[in-house]
Phi, psi and omega in degrees: 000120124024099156279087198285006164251016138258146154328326183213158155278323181184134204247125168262115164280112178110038169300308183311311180279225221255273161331315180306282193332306176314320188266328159327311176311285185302306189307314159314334177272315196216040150256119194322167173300171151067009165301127182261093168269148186209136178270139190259129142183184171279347172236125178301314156262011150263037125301312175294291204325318201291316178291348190288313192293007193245175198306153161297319179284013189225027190266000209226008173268147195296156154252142209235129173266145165177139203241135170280354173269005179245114180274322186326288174316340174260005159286298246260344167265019169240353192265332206279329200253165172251346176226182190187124150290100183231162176222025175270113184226201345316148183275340199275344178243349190218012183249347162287340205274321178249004186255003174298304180320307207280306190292347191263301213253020176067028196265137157279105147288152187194127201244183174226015194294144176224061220212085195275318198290335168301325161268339171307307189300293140349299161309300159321333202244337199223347196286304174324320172275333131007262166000282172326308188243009162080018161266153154253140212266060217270100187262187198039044176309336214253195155289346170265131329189079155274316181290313178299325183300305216289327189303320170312311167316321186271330167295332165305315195294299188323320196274318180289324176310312197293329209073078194219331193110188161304152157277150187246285176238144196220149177207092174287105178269128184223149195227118167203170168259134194175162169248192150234166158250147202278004152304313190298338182261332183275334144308287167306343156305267198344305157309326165315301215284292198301316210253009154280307190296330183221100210330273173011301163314286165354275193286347175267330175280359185266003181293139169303288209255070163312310213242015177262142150007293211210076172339299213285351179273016186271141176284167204278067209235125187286118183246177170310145183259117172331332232167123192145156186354140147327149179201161170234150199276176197285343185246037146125315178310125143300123196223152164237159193301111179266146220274008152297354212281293188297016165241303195316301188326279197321328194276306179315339198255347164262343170325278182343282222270324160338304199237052164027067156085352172355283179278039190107122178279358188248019217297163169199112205222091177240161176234128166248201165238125161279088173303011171105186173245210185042174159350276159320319178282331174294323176267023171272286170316319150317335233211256189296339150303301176305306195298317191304291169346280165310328177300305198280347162305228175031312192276318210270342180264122163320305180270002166267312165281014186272304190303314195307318197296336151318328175222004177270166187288128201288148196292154174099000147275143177177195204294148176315156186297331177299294178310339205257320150349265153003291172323160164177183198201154194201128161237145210232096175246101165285117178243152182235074190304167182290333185305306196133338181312171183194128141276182162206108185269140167231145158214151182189169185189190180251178182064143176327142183273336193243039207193264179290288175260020145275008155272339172296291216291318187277321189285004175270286175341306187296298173000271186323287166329304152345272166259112106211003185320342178254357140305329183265174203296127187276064187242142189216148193130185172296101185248155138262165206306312169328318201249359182269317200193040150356204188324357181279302157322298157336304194291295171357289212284287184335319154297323172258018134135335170299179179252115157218090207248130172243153207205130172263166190230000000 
């Protein structure tokens, strides 16, 4: 419903660019009539230029001039909307200032960031006034890391319903088609950056619960290690180390600890990747522990990452409309309950996962925020997707064409 003493219901910030353009897109498709959307950025005219390119019923949405080095301007657009999309990253260098903007001015925020010392920051800095002012503050909207939250979520529920207990050990395996774009790589450089200069970084992102509510209440639960050898799941799957894992986790271990421990005080919860079985799945598996290994080495030395910056995709770029087509993406999740009961979550969908249906996933979210406020969870503050807009988000993606199921096995 309509706020008339704002301006817009919802504003995508950071519309010029690679992901923005993409959720301009997908939102011009499939946000009802009469939703007041309006495109953000720093240039008025590749704003026209953006708008020129979407369906007709979206050539008449308003444009916001606003720069994240200007806090005036990032008041006065946060203040105009009731929800604010942004896809402007590295988050770690152009996102406080705006998700500082929305918490201040009671505006729902929603991010695509995968960046943990960036939400750490965040959290410290916007959840108490959050709070203060009923916004919800939601990051990681995207594939980082809506299928891992929500699948968790959904296993937890399942498992309490059932009397099944707590989830004990949970292991999400994902398997997709995709490209990268050079926002996605000049984020993880930025990060790179922070934790070479500063031990402190180092060791919060190396925390499993880097991102909980109350670091010193989490219990003493030994969890998986992000990174390490080819492995295999019990039936058989070759899996190597996914390079998403050391931000998903944390988001999932902050649901969790958000709503006191939900899925479990014993919860132990990692993700890998998967590579197939056999011979071939192995020497796949093998093949991608090593390529990682070298990337992040690589990333972490100055004159090995001066050569990668040379030939990786430049920011403001990413994969082709064919590649994005194409795509899709299945994450596999086995839970082991305290009882001993044992589940399986699948979430899954078509289109590049870090692109095409993370634009579905972050424009259901903005959605979601939008309409559905006397549906959703009464909570407000440094939120995740889980704990912000729960089954509601779910009923969303399921409706716009993703999976999402849980099974007991």
């Amino acid at each position: 419903m309509s706020d008339p003493a704002r301006t817009h219901d919802l504003v995508i910030y950071g519309a010029t660019g690679f992901v923005g353009r993409l959720l301009a897109a997908y939102l011009a498709e499939a946000a009802p009539a009469g939703l007041r959307i309006a495109l953000a950025g720093r240039s008025r005219s590749r704003l026209e230029q953006v708008r020129a390119g979407l369906p007709a019923a979206a050539r008449d949405w308003p444009l916001v001039e606003a720069d994240s080095t200007d806090a005036a301007s990032l008041a006065t657009l946060a203040a105009s909307t009731r929800v604010l999309a942004t896809t402007v990253g590295p988050y770690i260098r152009h996102g406080l200032p705006v998700v500082e903007a929305c918490a201040r001015a009671g505006t729902h925020y929603a991010d695509l960031t995968g960046e943990v010392l960036f939400v750490r920051r965040a959290i410290d800095r916007t959840d108490t006034v959050a709070r203060d002012t009923g916004a919800r503050i939601v990051h990681a909207c995207g594939y980082d890391s809506i299928p891992s939250d929500l699948t968790a979520l959904l296993l937890a529920e399942r498992a309490r319903a059932d009397g099944a207990g707590g989830l004990r050990d949970v292991q999400l395996v994902a398997t997709a088609r995709g490209g990268f774009s050079g926002g996605t790589l000049d984020s993880a450089r930025a990060q790179f950056e922070e934790m070479r200069r500063d031990p402190a970084a180092r060791r919060l992102v190396g925390d499993p619960f880097a991102l909980s509510p109350d670091r010193d209440a989490e219990p003493d639960t030994r969890q998986p290690r992000d990174v390490g050898p080819p492995s295999r799941t019990p039936d058989g799957r070759w899996t190597a180390p996914f390079v998403m894992a050391p931000f998903n986790t944390r988001i999932v271990r902050r649901s969790s600890a958000l709503q006191g421990w939900s899925h479990g005080r014993g919860l132990r919860y990692g993700e890998v990747m998967g590579c197939g079985r056999g011979l071939p799945g192995a020497a796949t598996a093998t093949a991608v522990t090593a390529g990682l290994a070298g990337f992040f080495t690589a990333m972490a030395l100055p004159p090995t990452r001066a050569v990668l910056d040379r030939v990786l995709p430049e920011p403001g770029t990413g994969p082709s409309e064919q590649t994005r087509a194409r795509g899709w993406f299945r994450s596999v999740v086995d839970a082991t309950t305290e009882s001993g009961r044992r589940y399986r979550a699948t979430a899954a969908g078509r289109g590049d996962p870090g692109y095409a249906a993370t634009a579905v996933m972050l424009g259901e979210t903005a959605l979601g925020l939008a309409l559905d406020g006397d549906r959703l969870p009464g909570r407000a503050g440094s939120l995740t997707p889980a704990t912000a807009l729960g089954s509601v988000l779910v009923d969303r993606l399921r409706a716009a064409g993703h999976t999402y199921e849980v099974t007991e096995t």
